[in-house]
TORDO-303169 format. One record per residue (C-alpha): residue in one letter; x, y negated, z negated. Coordinates in steps of 0.05 Angstrom, whole numbers, plus 32768, in hexadecimal, padded with zeros to 4 digits. Each point is the difference from the previous one (the first is absolute). Layout:
BEGIN
aXYZ ...
//
This chain:
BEGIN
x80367DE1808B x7FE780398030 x7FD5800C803B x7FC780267FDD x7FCC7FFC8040 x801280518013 x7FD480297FDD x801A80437FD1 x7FE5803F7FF7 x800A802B7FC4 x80008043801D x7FF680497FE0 x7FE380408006 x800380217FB5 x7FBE800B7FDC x80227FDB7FC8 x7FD17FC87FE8 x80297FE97FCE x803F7FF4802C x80187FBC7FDA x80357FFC803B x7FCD7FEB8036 x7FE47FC97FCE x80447FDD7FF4 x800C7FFA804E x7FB97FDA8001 x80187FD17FCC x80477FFA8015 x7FE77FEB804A x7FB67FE57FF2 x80267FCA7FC7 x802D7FE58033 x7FC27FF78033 x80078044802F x7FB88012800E x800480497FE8 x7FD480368014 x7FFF80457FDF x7FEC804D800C x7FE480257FBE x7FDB803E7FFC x7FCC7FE97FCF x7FD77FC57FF8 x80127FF37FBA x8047800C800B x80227FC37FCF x80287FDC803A x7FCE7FFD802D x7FD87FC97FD1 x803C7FE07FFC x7FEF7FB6800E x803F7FF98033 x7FE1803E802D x7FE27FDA8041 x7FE0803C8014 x7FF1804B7FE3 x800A80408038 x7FE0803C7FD2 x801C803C801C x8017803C7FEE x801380298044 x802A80498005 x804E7FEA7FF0 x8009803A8038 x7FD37FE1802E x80297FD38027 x7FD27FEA8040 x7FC47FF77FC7 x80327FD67FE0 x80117FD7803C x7FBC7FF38014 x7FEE7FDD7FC1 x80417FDF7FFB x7FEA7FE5804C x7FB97FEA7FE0 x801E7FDB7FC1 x802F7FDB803A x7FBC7FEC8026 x7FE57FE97FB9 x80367FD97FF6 x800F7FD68046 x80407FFB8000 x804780247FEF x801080107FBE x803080207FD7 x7FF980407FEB x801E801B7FBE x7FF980407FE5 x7FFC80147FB4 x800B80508000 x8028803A8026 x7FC580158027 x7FF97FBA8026 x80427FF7800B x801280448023 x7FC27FF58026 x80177FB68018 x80438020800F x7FE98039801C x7FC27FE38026 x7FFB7FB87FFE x80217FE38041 x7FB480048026 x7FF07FC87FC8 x80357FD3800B x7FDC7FD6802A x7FCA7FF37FC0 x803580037FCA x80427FF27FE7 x8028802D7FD4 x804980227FF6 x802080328033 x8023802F7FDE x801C803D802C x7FC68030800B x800E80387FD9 x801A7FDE7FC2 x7FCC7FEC7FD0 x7FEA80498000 x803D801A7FFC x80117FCB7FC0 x7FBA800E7FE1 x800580488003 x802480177FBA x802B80398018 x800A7FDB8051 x801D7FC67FD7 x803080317FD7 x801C801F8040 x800A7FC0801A x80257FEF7FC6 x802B80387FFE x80127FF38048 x800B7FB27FEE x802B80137FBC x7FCB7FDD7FD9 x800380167FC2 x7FC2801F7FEA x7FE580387FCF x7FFD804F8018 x7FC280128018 x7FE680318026 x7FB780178027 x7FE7803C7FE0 x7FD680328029 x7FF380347FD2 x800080027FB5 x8048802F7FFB x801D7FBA8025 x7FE17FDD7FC6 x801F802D7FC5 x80448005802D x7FFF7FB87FFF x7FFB7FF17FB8 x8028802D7FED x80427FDD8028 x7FE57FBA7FE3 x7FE480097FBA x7FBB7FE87FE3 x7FE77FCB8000 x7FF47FF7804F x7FD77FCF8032 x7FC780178023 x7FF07FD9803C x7FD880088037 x802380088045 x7FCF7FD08025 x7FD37FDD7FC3 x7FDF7FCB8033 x7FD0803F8023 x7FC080067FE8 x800C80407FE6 x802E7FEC7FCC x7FCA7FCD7FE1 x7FEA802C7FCA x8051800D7FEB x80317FCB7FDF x802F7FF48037 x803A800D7FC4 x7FFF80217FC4 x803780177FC2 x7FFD804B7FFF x8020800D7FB6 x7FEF80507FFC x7FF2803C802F x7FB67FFB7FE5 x80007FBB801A x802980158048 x7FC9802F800F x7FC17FD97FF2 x80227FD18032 x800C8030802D x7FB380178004 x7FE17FC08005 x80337FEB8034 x7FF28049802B x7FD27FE9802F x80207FB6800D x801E7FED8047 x803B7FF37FFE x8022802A7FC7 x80157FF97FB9 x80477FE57FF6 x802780077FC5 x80397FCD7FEB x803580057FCA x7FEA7FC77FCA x80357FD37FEC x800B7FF57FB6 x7FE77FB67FF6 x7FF27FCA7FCE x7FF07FB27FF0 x802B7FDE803F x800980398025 x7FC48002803A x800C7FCA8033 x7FDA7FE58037 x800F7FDC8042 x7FCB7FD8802E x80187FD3803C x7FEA7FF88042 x802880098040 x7FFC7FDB803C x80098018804A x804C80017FFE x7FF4802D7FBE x80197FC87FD7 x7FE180017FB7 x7FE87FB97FEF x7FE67FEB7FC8 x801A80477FD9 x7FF0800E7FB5 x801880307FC6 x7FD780097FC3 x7FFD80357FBF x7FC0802A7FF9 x7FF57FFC7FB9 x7FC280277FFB x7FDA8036802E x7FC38016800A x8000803F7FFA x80327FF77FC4 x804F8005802D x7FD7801D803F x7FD77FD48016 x7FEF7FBC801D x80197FBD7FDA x7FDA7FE27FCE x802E7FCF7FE3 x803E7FF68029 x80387FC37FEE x80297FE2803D x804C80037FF8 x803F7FFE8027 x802280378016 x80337FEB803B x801C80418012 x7FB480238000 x7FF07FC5802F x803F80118028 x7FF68043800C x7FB880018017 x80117FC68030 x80388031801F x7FCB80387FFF x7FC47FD98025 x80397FE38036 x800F804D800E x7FBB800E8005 x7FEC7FC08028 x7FC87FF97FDB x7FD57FC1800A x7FC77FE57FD3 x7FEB800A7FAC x802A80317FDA x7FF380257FB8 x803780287FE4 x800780257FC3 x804180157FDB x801180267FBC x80437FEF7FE6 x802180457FF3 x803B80027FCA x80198044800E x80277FDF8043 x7FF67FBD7FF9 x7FCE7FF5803B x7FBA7FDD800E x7FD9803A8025 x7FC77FED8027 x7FC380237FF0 x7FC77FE2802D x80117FD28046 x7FB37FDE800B x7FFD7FE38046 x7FD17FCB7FE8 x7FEA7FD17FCF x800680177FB8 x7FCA7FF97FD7 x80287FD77FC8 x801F7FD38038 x7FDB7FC57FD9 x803D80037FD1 x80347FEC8028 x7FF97FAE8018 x80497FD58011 x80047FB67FF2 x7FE07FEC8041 x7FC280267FE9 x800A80388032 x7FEC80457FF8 x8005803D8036 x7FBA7FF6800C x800B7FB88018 x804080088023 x7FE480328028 x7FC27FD78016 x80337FC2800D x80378031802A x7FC78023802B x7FE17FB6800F x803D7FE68018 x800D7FD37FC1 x80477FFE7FD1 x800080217FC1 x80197FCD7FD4 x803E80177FD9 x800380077FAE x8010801E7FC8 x7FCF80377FD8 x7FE67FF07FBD x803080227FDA x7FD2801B7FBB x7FC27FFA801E x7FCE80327FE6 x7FC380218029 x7FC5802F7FE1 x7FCE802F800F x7FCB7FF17FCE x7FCF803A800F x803380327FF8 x803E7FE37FCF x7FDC800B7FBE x7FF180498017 x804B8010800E x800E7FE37FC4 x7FDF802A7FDC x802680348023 x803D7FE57FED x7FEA7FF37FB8 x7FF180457FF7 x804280188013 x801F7FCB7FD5 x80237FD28034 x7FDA7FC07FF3 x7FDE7FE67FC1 x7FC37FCC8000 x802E7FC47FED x802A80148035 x7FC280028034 x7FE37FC87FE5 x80407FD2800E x80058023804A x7FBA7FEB800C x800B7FBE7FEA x803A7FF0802A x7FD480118040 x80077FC68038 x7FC88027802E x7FCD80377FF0 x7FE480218045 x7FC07FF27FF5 x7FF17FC57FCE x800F7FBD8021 x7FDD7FC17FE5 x7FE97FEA804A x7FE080468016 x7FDB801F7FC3 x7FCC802E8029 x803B80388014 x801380067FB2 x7FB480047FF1 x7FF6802C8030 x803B80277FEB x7FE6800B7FB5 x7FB8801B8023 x802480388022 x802B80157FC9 x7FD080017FD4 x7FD68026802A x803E802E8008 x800780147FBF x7FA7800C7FF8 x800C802A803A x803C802F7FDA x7FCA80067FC9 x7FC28009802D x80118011804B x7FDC7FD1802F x800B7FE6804B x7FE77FB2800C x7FDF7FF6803C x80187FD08037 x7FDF7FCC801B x801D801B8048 x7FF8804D7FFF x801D800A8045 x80467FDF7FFB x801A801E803C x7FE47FC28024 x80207FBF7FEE x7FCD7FD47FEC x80177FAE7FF9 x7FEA7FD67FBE x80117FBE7FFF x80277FE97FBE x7FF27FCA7FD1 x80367FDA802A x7FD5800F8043 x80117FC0802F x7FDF800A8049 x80357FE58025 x802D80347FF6 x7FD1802F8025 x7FEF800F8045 x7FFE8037803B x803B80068031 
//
């Protein structure tokens, strides 16, 4: 039904190897035909054995780094032959596409948001001035520079608090959870240590009473006019972290005047290309109140497919080639998990005695898509169980793998499984 003969790149510059987001754009695109070609920082990242990954650019350059960044960006473009689009997976790439991508243009296609915006919509307490200017609704927050801030803070908003990180996509921040429940002044301060040293700042945020139904998402993508087609509302049923943290099971439903809003939000903004919002229902006044505005492909987007078997992922690699997005209707019900990290949460939530095993056992078996299982591409679930399970001999035995490529700072190319010839040349 598409023009598949423009190749994709999956693009991103966290350290993360797990990062199930990048694999479900290299199924979503390689199982309608796209040749899809992929940047991971490790050769036995998951998705890059994927068998719909044409070709494998390990790398894992300086996120602050721009011309380094550029330069390899220009060499994977030389690889490849010929234009492709370029889609990127975490905050880091997109500020840097925004920020310093029009020299690439020429090599690669990809959304033009205004300059300054992904940064300012990826950084946590930017995005909360910018909703207080807007009349978003959003929680308090503030960005504390000393520890009397801190205490002055808590004291106006009660316990328990968020703790994020002001900028959690510089490397600094790696060794911090980008957001964390503070429920004491003991735990306030041990946050406040580990996060002394971190570019960027601590920032706390008022937490918003929640519960089952209560934490929303939106995903869409935006076109040049800044009009959202296809766009999507879904439920987060479960986090990772337990309620502050990424999705591991997540439901899509309805939610007209969510959908609404956003739209009128990303018009003001004129925002163009993929979109991840997150809201918390708050009862005290009625209100959803955005807690995190992601200015590019969330990791969960997997979950949220319309009628004409369109996700953001898709509609953005049809819009930026020139091609309609076909119009439908989103799978009202469907369910999407994170396999690696649901059971953990759930333990979580067990423990605090909002789920039982029935309960997760029934959620489970209602799934429609895991993020790494799928019966046509078992090596990135393989590969998946190898690392966790190395994960948790490391936690009882500390130990550091060694790569195959020790100097990642060079891109090096590796063919995939999918490797056709044709689809490579010099310029």
């Amino acid at each position: 039904m598409f023009d598949t003969t423009t190749p994709a790149v999956v693009f991103k510059l966290d350290p993360n190897v797990l990062h199930h987001g990048g694999l479900g754009v290299i199924r979503s695109l390689g199982r309608v035909g796209v040749p899809v070609y992929a940047v991971h920082e490790d050769s036995l990242a998951p998705a890059a054995h994927s068998r719909y990954v044409r070709g494998r650019w390990l790398w894992s350059p300086d996120p602050e780094d721009a011309e380094a960044i550029r330069l390899g960006l220009m060499q994977l473009a030389q690889r490849i032959g010929r234009t492709a689009v370029l889609i990127p997976t975490d905050d880091a790439a997109a500020i840097f596409l925004a920020e310093h991508g029009d020299p690439l243009r020429m090599w690669f296609q990809f959304a033009q948001p205004p300059h300054d915006l992904p940064r300012q919509l990826a950084g946590k307490f930017t995005m909360y001035e910018l909703c207080r200017r807007l009349g978003v609704p959003c929680p308090r927050a503030r960005l504390i520079e000393d520890w009397d801030e801190a205490l002055e803070f808590a004291d106006q908003v009660g316990y328990p608090l968020v703790g994020k990180l002001a900028a959690p996509w510089l490397p600094s921040g790696r060794q911090v959870r980008s957001t964390t429940i503070v429920r004491d002044e003991g735990d306030l301060a041990a946050l406040y240590r580990r996060c002394g040293e971190t570019v960027g700042g601590l920032m706390l945020q008022e937490h918003i009473p929640g519960g089952p139904g209560y934490d929303w998402f939106f995903h869409g993508y935006c076109d040049g006019d800044s009009v959202c087609c296809p766009a999507f509302t879904g439920v987060k049923e479960r986090s990772y972290p337990a309620h502050a943290g990424l999705t591991s099971l997540g439901r899509c439903e309805g939610n007209d005047p969510l959908s609404r809003s956003v739209a009128t939000l990303l018009e003001k903004l004129s925002y163009t290309g993929i979109v991840d919002l997150d809201f918390r229902w708050d009862d005290r006044d009625q209100q959803y109140k955005l807690l995190d505005f992601n200015p590019r492909l969330g990791a969960q987007f997997r979950l949220f497919r319309d009628s004409a078997g369109v996700d953001v992922a898709l509609a953005s690699y049809l819009d930026l080639t020139g091609q309609p997005v076909p119009a439908g209707q989103p799978e009202v019900g469907r369910r999407f998990q994170v396999e690696n990290y649901d059971p953990i949460a759930a333990l979580r939530y067990w423990s605090r005695g909002d789920i039982g095993l029935r309960e997760w056992a029934r959620s489970v078996r209602r799934v429609h898509e895991r993020a790494w299982f799928a019966r046509d591409d078992l090596l990135p679930f393989a590969l998946m169980c190898a690392w966790m399970f190395c994960r948790g001999v490391a936690r009882a035995k500390p130990w550091r793998r060694r790569t195959r490529h020790p100097d990642l700072a060079e891109p090096q190319y590796v063919p995939g499984r999918n490797y056709d010839s044709r689809h490579l040349g010099r310029r």
